[in-house]
C-alpha positions as CSV (number, residue, x, y, z in Angstrom):
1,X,-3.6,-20.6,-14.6
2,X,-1.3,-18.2,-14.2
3,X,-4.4,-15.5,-13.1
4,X,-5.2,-17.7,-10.8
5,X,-1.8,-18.1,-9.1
6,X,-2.0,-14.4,-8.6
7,X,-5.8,-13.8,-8.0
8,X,-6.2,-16.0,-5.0
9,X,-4.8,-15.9,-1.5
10,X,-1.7,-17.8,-2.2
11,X,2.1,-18.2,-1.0
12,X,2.7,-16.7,-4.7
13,X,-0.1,-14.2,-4.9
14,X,1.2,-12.3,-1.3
15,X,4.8,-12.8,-2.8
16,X,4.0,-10.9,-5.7
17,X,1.8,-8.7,-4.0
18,X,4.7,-8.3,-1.7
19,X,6.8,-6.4,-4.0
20,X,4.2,-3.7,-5.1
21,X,5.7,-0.3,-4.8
22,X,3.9,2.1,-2.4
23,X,4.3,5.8,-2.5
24,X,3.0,9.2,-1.5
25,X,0.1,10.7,-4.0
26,X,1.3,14.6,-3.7
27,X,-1.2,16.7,-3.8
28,X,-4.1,15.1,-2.3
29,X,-4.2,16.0,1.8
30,X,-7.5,15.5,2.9
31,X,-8.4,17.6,6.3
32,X,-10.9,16.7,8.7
33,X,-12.9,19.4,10.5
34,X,-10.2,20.1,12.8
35,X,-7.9,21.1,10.4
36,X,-5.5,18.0,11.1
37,X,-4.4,15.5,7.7
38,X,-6.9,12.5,7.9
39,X,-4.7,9.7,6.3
40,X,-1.8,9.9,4.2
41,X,-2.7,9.2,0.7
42,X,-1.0,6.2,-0.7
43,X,-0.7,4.6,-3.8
44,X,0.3,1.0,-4.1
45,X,1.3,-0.1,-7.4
46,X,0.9,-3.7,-7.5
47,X,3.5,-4.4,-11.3
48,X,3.6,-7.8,-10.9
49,X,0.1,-8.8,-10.1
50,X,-1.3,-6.3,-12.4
51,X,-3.7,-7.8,-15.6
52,X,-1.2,-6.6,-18.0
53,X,1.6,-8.1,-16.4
54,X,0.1,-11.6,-16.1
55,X,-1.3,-11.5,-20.2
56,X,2.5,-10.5,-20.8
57,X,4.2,-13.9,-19.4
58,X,1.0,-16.1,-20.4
59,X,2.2,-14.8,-24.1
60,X,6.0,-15.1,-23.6
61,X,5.2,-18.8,-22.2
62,X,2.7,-19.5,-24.8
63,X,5.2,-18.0,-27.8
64,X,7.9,-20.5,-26.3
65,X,6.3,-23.5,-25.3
66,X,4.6,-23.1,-29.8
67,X,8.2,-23.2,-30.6
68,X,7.7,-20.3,-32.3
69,X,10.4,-17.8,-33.6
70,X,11.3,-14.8,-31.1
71,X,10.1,-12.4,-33.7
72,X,6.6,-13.5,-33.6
73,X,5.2,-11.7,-30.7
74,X,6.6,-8.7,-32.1
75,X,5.3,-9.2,-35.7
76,X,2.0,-10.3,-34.4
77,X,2.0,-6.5,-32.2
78,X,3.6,-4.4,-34.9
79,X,0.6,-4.7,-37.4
80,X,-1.7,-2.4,-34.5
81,X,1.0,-0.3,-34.4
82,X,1.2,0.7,-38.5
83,X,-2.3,0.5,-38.8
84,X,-3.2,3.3,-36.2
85,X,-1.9,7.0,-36.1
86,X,1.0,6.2,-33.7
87,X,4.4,7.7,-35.4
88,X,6.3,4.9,-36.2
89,X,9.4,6.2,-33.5
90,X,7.1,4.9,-31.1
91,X,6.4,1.2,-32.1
92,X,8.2,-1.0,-29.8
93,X,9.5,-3.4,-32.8
């Protein structure tokens, strides 16, 4: 549900989209024949619409409306975490 408020053309979806951060790429000016810049290149970095973002609430929703403990989710993502060669100064819990 939550995908699809975000996926399709929506009142949410161009809100969200709305507050994507766009900035420069340095280092990639493409010339034309001329010699003169052919676009500015741009990067749009759309946070809040991204996959990630959207798994992220669907699990802090789903961990609430469970009733369970605040510490799950962390638990439940810690066991990755010791099991693979990440140093533990890393692991978010």
């Amino acid at each position: 549900m939550l995908l699809a408020l975000v996926a399709i053309d929506n009142p949410v979806a161009r809100f969200a989209n709305g507050l994507a951060v766009t900035f420069p790429w340095p280092g990639v000016e493409v010339l034309g024949v001329d010699g003169r810049p052919l676009k500015p290149a741009v990067f749009q970095f759309n946070w809040l619409t991204a996959t990630g973002t959207v798994v992220l609430v669907a699990g802090l929703i789903s961990t609430a409306a469970l009733r369970l403990p605040a510490a799950s989710p962390c638990a439940s993502t810690a066991w990755p975490w010791r099991e693979s060669a990440v140093p533990r100064s890393l692991s978010p819990c």
